[in-house]
Structures are given as C-alpha cells and as structure tokens.
N, C-alpha and C positions, 0 to 999 in steps of 0.2 A: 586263504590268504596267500599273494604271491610273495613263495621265500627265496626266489634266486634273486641273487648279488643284480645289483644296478650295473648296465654300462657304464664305461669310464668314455664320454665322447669331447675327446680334444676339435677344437674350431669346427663343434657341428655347427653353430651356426651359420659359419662363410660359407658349410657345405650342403648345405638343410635340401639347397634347391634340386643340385646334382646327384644326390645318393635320392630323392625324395622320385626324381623322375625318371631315374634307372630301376627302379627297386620294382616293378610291374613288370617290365622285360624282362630283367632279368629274374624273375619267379616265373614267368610261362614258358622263358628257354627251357630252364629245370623242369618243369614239368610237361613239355611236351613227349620226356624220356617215361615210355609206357613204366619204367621197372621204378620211376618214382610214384609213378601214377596208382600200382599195385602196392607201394609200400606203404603210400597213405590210407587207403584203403584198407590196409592191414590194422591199421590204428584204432579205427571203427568198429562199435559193438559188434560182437560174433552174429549176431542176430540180423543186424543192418544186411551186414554182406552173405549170410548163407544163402545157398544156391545160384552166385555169381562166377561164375568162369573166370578168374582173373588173367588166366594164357591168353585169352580171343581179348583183352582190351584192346581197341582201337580206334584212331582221334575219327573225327568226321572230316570227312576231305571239306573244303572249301565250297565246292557245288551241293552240298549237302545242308548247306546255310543259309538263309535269304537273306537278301540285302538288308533289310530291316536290322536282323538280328549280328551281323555282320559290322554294323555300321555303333555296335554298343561298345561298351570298355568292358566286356564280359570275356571271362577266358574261355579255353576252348574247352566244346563237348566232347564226350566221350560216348564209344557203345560196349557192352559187353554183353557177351550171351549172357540169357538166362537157363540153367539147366533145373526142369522141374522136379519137385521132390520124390523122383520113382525110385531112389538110392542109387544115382548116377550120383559119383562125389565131381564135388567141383574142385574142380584146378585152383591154384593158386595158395589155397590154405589162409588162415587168419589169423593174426598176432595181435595179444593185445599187450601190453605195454604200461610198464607203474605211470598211472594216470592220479592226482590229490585224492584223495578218498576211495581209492579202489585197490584188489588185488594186487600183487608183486610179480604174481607168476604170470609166466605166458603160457605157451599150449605149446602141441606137439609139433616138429614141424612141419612145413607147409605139406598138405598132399599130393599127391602124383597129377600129373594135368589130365583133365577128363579126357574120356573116348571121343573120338571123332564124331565131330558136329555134323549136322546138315549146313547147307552155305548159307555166308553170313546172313543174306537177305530173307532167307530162311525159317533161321534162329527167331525163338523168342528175345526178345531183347530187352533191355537195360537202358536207359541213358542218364551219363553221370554228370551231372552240372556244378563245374568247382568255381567258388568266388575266394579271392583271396581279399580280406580286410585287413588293414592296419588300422581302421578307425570304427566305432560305431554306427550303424548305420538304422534309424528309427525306422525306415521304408525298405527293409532287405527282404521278407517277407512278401512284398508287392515287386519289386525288382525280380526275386527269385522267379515267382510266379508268371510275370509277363515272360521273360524268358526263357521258361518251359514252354508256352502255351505258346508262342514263336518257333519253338525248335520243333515242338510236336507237331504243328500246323504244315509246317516245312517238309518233315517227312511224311507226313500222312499222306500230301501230294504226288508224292513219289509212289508211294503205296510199297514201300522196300524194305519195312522194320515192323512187326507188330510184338503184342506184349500175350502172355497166358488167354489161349481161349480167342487167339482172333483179335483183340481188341488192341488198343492203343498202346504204345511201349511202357515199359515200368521207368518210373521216375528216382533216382537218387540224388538227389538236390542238396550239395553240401558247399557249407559256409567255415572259411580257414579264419583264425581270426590269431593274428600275432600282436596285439595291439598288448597296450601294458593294465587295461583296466578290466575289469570285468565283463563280459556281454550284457546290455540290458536294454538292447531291441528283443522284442516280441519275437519267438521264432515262428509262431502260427497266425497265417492273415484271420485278423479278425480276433484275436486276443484281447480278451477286457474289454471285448463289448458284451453289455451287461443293458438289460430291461426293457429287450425287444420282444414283440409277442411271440411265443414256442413257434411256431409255423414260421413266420420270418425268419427268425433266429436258424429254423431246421434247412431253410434256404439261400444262407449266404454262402459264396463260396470259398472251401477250405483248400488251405494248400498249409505242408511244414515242411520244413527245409532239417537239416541235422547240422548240428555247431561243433563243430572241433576249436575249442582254444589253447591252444599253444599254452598260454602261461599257467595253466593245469598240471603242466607236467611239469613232477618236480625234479631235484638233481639227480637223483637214483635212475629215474628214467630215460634224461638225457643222458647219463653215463650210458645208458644201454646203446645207445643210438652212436657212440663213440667207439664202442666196445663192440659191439654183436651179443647173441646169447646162442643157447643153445636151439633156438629157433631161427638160428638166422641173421643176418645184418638187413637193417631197415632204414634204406637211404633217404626217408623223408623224416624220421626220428633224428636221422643224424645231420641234417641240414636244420633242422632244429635248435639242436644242441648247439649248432658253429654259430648261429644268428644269436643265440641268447648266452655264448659266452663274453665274460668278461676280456678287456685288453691284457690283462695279464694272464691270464688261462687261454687264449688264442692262439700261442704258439702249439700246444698241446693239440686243442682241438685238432686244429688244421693237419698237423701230423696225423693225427687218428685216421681223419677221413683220409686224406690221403692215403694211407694205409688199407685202409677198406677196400677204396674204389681200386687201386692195385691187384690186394687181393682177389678182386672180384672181378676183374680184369674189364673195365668199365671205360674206357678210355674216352668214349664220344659223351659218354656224361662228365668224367673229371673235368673235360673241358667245358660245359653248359657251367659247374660249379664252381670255374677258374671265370667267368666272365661274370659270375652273380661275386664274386668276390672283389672284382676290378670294380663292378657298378655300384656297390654297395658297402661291403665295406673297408675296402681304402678310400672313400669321400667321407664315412663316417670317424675314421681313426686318425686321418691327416699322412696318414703314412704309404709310402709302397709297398704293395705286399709279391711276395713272388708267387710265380703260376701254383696251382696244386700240382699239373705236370711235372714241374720241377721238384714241388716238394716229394712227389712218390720217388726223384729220386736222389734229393739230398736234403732230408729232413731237415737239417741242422739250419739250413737257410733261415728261415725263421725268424727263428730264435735269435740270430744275429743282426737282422734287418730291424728288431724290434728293440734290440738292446739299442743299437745307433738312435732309433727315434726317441727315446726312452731319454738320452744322452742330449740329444736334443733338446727337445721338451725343457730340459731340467735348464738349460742355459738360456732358454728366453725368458723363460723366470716370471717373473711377478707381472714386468709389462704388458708381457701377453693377457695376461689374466687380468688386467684390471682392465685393457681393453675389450676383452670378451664380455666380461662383466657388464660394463657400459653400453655392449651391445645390445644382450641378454635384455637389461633394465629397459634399453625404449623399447623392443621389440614386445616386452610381456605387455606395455604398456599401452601400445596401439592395437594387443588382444582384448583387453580390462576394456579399452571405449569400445569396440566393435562390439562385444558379449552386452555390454548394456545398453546397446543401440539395439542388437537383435533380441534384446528380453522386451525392452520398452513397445517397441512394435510388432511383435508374433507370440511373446509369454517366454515362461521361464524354461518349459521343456523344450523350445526352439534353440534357445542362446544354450542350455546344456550340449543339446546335440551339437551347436555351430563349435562350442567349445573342445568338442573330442576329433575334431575336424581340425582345427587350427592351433592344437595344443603347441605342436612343437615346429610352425612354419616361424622360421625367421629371414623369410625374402619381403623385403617391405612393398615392395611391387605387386606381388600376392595379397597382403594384407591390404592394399589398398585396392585392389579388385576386391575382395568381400564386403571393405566399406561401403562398396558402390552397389553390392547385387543388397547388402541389408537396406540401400534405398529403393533399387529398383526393384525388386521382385514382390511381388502381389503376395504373396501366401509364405506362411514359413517352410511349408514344403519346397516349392519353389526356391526359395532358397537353400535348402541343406541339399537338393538335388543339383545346383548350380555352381553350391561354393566348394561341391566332393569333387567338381570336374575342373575347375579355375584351375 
C-alpha cells in the first residue's frame, strides 16, 4: 500500500498542460548526468547489476542510433562494460536502499573502480535502456523489446560492441515508473498466454524488462535520499524524495538537496535539477521557486518564497476553489464519456488502460483529441499507442 502523504496541487489544473510537457525533458536533462545514471543503477537488485563497471557508463553518441530508433520518444541508451566474473571487482559498487517489503540496510561502500579496461570498442558490453513512465503502459514489454532489437541491430552494423563469448551485447532493459498506482502491465512479452501447444509455446519470443516503482519506496527511504548514509549520497533516491514531497515539506527537501549537490560539489547537475524544478514543479505548485544554485547558497529562500504563496493562497480564498472545483467537475466529466466510449468499442481492459493515461489531463483540447482517436482508430491498441503520444 502506498503510505506517503498526497500532493497538495494548487491550480494544477490551469497547469496540467505545461508541467505535463516539461516533465520528459526535464527528466532526460537529469539523467543525461552519468553520476545519476550510476545512482539509479545503484537502486537495483545486487544481482541485476553485478559485474557492471559503473566508472565506464557512457550515453551512445547520436551516430550510434538509427534513424528509426531516433525518431521514438524513448530516452537515451546507455553502455557500460561488462567485467566477467574472473574476481576483477567492478567499479561503481551497489546500494540498495529501504525499498516496502525489504531490508533497511545498505551495503558497504561503493568499491574502488576496476583495473584498466581494454578500449571501449573492445569491452564486453552492456546496454542499459531506461523508460521513464508516469502512466501504465499494457504494450511496454513490446515497446521495450522493439527497442532493444533496434539498438542492437544498429550496433551490430557497426560491429563495435559485443556481449560474453563474441556474441550480441548484454541487455538491461529498465522501466522507471513514478505514477501513483500500482504497475500492472505484464513485464514479460508473452505473459498469460496460456494453451498453446509445448513446442509453440517453447518458440515464442521472450523478452523482460526490470520495473523500478518509485511509489515502493517508503519515507525511511526517501529520508535516505535526503540525508545520505554511510554508503553514500544517491542523487536519483534523492530526486525522488524532492518529486514525492509534499508542499509543506518542500522547503526542507529542496534544502537537503541543495546541500548534497554542494557537498558533493555537483554544480552542472544542481543546475539540470534547477531546470527540472522550473519545469515541473513550479507549474505544479502555482508558485516561483528559486534556483537550487541559489539555494546552496541561501537556504532560507525558500522557506520565505513559500510563506508569501502560502499568504496568498489563503486570500483568494474560497473563489478560487469553487472555481477550480467547477473546473475539476467538467473536466472528470468529459473523462467518465471518453472511458465509456472506449469500453463500449475495445472492452474494458482498453478504457482501463485509456483511464491511467488521462487520469489527471485537464486541457480540454487533449480530451478532445482522444475523443476523436476513440473514433478513429481500428484497434484498442492503436489507441492506447496514439492517446500516450496526443
């Protein structure tokens, strides 16, 4: 069950559209930064990531990408050696982190970064495919998949990355998922099919991706991500933590990190985390927020910025609210017809899915493009693939 405090979101609806179409950018600014990209990684069972080099991550340049694959809303690849298990330790080290039903403890700290590699091209390799979700997605599994078999195609051409043994790179195919409900797309193609003959069944093809959900982790953990521990500070726990705190606990957050990325002397990342904060949430909060740069170096900002909105808030009073409310009310209301337009024509797993897709759109221009693809489109695939990109 997810136990952290709800958002408090003032005039998300006037802003549903701008925080909704910054929130992609600004999550691949952030993680174009290799020491988030290792922090998340760090998140992942010990098992996932042993024998990954995490020192050698590095993105794939753009020529390293085919137009095809290029041309998707997929964020970017990544490579990292692999070092095989001869007792060469690998770089980077693993943290795992109070995840709902797990452990408290982490591990030792990270270890020393391995011995000098052969060059990159070299190297056994890795290739790490991150999807960030805010919604469910019934076809992630098939999505993942085509775009592996895209990147792997790409390189293969080149002949400039192989995996153990000569053959094809190793795949880590992971899916971030910060949405408020549970995951329940299938994470392996071809799940619950069920009473095909043994032979068939032994010849479909397999692909699993690994699910990281965010709303898993409870406040203990996010505190870690605030704090550090004695393994470390983990800048992708702690952008965690700043996304799922509440408006009243955000002065705090934001200090911590602040304080982190300081300590940590992180500068070209404060600012990727000062542009995901401008895109995301001041359109979610209604308010200005000041740089993080700023905050490393006058905390107190804040906290004052937030009293005035606060101050605010409380003088438009009631009007404001019963306007929002009226908005609130048509907008749930031309989701209620859309849902039973796309039950009536594709079933009820269709309009569930369209539902975790449009839970929280309130631009009525949007809404009425999905009116229009629940006419047009053939299939209910076809739709849930049409209405994620509207």
């Amino acid at each position: 069950m997810d136990q952290r405090p709800r958002q408090e979101k003032p005039r998300a609806e006037a802003k549903e559209g701008g925080s909704r179409s910054k929130h992609d950018p600004g999550l691949k600014r952030l993680f174009s930064h290799r020491r988030m990209v290792a922090d998340l990684l760090r998140l992942l069972p010990e098992g996932l990531t042993e024998g990954l080099d995490l020192s050698t991550l590095r993105r794939l340049p753009a020529e390293h990408v085919g137009e095809a694959l290029r041309s998707r809303r997929s964020d970017m690849p990544w490579r990292i050696d692999f070092v095989s298990p001869d007792g060469s330790p690998a770089g980077g080290g693993v943290t795992r982190f109070l995840i709902e039903g797990s452990s408290a403890k982490g591990v030792s700290p990270p270890s020393p970064a391995s011995p000098s590699l052969p060059a990159a091209e070299h190297a056994e390799t890795c290739l790490l495919l991150v999807e960030f979700q805010s919604t469910v997605d019934p076809r992630m599994a098939e999505r993942m998949q085509e775009y592996a078999a895209m990147l792997r195609g790409d390189l293969a051409r080149e002949g400039r990355v192989r995996g153990p043994g000569g053959g094809p790179p190793l795949l880590l195919p992971l899916v971030v998922y910060n949405g408020r409900r549970p995951w329940t797309a299938p994470v392996e193609l071809g799940a619950g099919m069920v009473g095909l003959p043994t032979r068939l069944a032994e010849i479909q093809p397999k692909f699993q991706y690994e699910l990281l959900e965010v709303w898993r982790f409870d406040r203990d953990a996010l505190a870690l991500g605030l704090q550090g521990d004695a393994s470390g500070v983990n800048f992708a726990l702690a952008h965690f933590a700043l996304e799922n705190a509440t408006a009243e606990g955000l002065p705090t957050a934001m200090a911590a990190v602040a304080r982190l990325l300081k300590a940590e002397g992180e500068l070209d990342l404060a600012e990727s985390f000062g542009m995901w904060v401008e895109g995301v949430l001041e359109p979610r909060l209604g308010v200005r927020l000041p740089s993080l740069t700023e905050m490393m170096e006058e905390p107190p900002m804040l906290a004052e910025t937030l009293d005035e909105w606060a101050e605010e808030k409380f003088r438009l009073g009631q009007a404001e609210g019963m306007e929002r409310g009226r908005f609130k009310g048509r907008a749930e209301g031309e989701r209620a017809l859309l849902l039973r337009q796309a039950k009536r024509r594709f079933g009820a797993d269709v309009a569930e899915a369209l539902s975790d897709l449009i839970e929280d759109v309130g631009d009525f221009d949007r809404l009425a493009e999905v009116g229009d693809l629940v006419i047009d489109c053939a299939t209910g695939s076809e739709l849930l693939a049409r209405a994620d990109r509207a």
